[in-house]
Structure formats: C-alpha cells, structure tokens
N, C-alpha and C positions, 0 to 999 in steps of 0.2 A: 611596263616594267622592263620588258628584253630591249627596249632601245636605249633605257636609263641605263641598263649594264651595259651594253655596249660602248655609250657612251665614254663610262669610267674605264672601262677596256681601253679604247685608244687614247683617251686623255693620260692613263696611267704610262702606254706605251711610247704616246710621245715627250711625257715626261724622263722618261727614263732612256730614250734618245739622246733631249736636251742636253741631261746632266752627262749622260757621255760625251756630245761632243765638244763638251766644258772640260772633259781630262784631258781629250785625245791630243794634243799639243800639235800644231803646226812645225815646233821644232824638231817634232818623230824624224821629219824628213833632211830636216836642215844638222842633225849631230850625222856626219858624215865625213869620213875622209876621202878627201878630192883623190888621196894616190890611189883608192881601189878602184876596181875597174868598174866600168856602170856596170850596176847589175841587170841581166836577163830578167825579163818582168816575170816573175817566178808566182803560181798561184799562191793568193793568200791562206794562210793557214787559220781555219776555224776552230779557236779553244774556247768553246759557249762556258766550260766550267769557270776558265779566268774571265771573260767576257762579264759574267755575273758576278764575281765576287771583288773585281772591278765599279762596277755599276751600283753594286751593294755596298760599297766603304770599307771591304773585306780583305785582309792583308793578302795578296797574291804571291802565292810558292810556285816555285818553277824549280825540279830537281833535274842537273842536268847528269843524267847516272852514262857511266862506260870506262874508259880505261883510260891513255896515256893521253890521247888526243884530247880529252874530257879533263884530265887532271892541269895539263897548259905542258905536259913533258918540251923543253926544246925553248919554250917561248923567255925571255930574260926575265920573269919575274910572275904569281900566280896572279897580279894584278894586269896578267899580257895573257891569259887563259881565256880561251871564247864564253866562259860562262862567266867572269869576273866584268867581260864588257861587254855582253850580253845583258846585264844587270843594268850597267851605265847608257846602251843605247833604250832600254825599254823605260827606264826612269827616265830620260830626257823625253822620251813619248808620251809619257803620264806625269805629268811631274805633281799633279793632286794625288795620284796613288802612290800608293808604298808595295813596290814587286820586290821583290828577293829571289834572286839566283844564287843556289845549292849546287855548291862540286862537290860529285860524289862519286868523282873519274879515281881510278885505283889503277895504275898502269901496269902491265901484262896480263890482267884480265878479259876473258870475253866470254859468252852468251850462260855459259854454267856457273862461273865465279860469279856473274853479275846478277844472275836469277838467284842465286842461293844468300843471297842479301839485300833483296828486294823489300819485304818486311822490319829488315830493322833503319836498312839505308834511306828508303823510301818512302814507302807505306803506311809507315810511325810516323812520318812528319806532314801528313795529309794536305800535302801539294793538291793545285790546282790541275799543273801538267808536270811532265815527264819527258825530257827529252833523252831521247836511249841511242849513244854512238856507242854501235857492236859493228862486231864481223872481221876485225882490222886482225889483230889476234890470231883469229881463226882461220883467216887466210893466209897468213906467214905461217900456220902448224898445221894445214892443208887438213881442215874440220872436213869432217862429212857433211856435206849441205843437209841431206835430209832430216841430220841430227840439230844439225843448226835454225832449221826452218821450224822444227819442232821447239824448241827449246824458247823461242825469239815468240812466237805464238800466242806458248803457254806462259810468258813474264806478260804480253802483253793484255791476256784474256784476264787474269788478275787485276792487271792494273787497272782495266779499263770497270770490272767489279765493282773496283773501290771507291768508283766516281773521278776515275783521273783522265786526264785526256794526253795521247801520247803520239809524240812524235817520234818516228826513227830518224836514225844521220844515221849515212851510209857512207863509207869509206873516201878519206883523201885523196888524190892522187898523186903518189908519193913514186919515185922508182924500184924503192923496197918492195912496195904492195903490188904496181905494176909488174912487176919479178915473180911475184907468186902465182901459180898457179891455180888457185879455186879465186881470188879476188873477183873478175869478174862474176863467176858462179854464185859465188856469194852477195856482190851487190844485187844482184837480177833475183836471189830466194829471198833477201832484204825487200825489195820494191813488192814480191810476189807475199809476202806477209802484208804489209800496208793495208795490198788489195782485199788481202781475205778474211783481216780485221778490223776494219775503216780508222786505222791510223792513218796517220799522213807521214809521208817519209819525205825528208828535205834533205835531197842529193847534194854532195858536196861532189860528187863524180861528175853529174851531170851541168852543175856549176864551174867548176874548174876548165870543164871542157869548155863549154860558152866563152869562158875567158880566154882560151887558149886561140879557138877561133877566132876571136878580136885582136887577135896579137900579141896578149899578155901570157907568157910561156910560163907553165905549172910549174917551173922552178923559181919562179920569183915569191912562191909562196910555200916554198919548203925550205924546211932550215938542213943545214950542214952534215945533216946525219943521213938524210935520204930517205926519212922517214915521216918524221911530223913536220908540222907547220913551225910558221920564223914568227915571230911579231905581227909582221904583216898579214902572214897568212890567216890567222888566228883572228884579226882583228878582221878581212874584210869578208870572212864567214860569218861572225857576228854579225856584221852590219846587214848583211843580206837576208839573215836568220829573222833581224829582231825587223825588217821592210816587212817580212810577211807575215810574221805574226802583229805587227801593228794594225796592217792591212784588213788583216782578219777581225782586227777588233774592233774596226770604224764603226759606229750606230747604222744598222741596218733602217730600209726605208719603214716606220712605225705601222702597225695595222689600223686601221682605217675603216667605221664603223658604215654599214650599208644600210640604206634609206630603206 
C-alpha cells in the first residue's frame, strides 16, 4: 500500500509539472524589448501562492500596492505604468492563464499611508502576491528608518497571515532620491526587512546600477522631472520584474517515488 501512494504521489506530481510546463510559454522570454539593457541574471523570485493557483486553473492576483512610482506618475499614459506591463509581460508568459495586475500606487504616499489601507486596498481583493514599492517618500521627508523598518514589517507580517506572498521594490535611482539624505539608509532597512521576514525584495537600486556599469547611464531611464521613470524606464523594470518571477514559476524537478 505505501508504494501504491507513493506511486500516485509522483504521478500526481509529475502530472502537475506537465501541465505547468504547457502554460509556461517559451514566449515569457521572447516579449522583450531589444532597447533595455540585458538584464543582470537576477534570482528567481519564488511565489509558491501564484505558482499553485496557476497550476490550479485559478485566476492569479498580483497587487502592485506603493505610490507615484507604482501609480505610472511621469510615464505618457497608465497603460506605460510597470504594473500595466507587468500584466502584459506575464500574460505573454502564460498565455493559458489569466493574471491580473492591480495599481494600487497612490502617489505622495509611503510606508503609513500605505499600511493604513492595506485591508481595504489589498487584503479585500485576496491577491496571490503583493508587490510593495515603499521608501521613495520617506526618503525625500527624511523618515526615521527605525520607524520605517517598523512600519514596512508590520504591513508585511499581515500580508504574509493572509496567505500572500510579497515582494519589496526598493527605490529608483533618480537624482531627486540620490539627493536625499536617508535614500540609501533606507534601501539597506528595505533589504534588512526582506531578510527578517522571508520576503524577497527586487532592487531597482541594484538594477539600475548593473546597468549603469554596462554603460547605460541611470538617466536614460528617468523622466524630465528627476524623479520617476520615462517610458523606457518603466518598461525595462517590468521586463526584468516579470524574468524573475516567470523564473520562479518554471515546474520544479517532480518528487520521485523510492524503491
């Protein structure tokens, strides 16, 4: 009898491989715009929540909750918003699934405007994940990190309650933000939350730099205010966003029943 279950264990497991790598699309890799710069092989990002309701036939929510940056502020139109094609690079990735990316960027907001509407903005609509760009705000109004690491924490210990799985973004590199004084402090209590609550945080700081190193200089991906992102910008943070979390969702190697 323990080898009959077994059995159905890995059959079930390899079945539910198969039918994943029936969505996963070849084209994940091929909707790309040739003008961003190759991306830094960035780790994959693990969303076992969308993973399963993926795999399940299960409509996938993705709220992308934060402020200006999150709203599309700068970019020509909200269909030029990293969450609007975010939407379009992860559909092109699944094209048997139905994802849906949620703006629910509110711009001059950050880490207390954003947690005090966490339950109606996010919570209510019982997303898969959660991707949370904070800190941006708070480093132009020079927050107190330890109120900020606090604050950023406690939105995420909640979310994580409710069955969500949450990604941080960590701040542009914009010369407004490069101007403020706690910005770095801030991305570094950003990264140091990740750690202490197994979120994954997908550096746009440490992105941009990679690209700066290659010779593409961080002003070709800000727009005219000195602030947010241009089109471009906007667009090749998506495309690097939605690499790692496709990544993450490729059918891992199936369990495999022992003799």
């Amino acid at each position: 009898m323990k080898n009959v279950a077994l059995h159905r264990i890995a059959r079930t497991a390899c079945f539910a491989a198969f039918a994943f790598g029936l969505l996963l699309s070849p084209a994940a890799h091929a909707s790309v715009d040739p003008a961003c710069p190759a991306a830094p092989i960035l780790p994959a990002i693990e969303l076992p929540h969308l993973r399963s309701a993926v795999i399940h036939g299960i409509e996938g929510i993705v709220v992308a909750l934060g402020s200006s940056s999150t709203q599309g502020a700068m970019a020509s139109d909200l269909a030029h918003s990293y969450p609007a094609l975010l939407q379009q690079l992860l559909s092109a990735g699944l094209p048997e699934a139905h994802i849906a990316v949620l703006n629910r960027g509110i711009g001059g907001q950050d880490a207390t405007e954003e947690l005090a509407r966490l339950d109606s903005d996010v919570i209510a609509l019982r997303p898969q994940v959660v991707i949370w760009q904070v800190g941006a705000n708070g480093a132009l109004r020079n927050a107190d990190p330890a109120i900020f690491r606090s604050t950023v924490s406690g939105g995420v210990h909640r979310l994580e309650a409710a069955g969500i799985d949450v990604v941080l973004m960590d701040n542009q590199q914009s010369p407004r933000l490069l101007a403020a004084p706690e910005e770095s402090l801030l991305d570094q209590t950003l990264a140091q939350v990740a750690t202490d609550t197994g979120a994954t945080l997908f550096s746009r700081r440490a992105l941009m730099r990679s690209w700066a190193r290659d010779g593409e200089p961080m002003a070709e991906f800000i727009a005219a205010d000195g602030l947010h992102h241009n089109d471009h910008g906007y667009l090749c943070v998506a495309q690097s966003l939605a690499r790692a979390i496709l990544s993450g969702l490729k059918p891992h190697q199936p369990v495999t029943a022992s003799r």
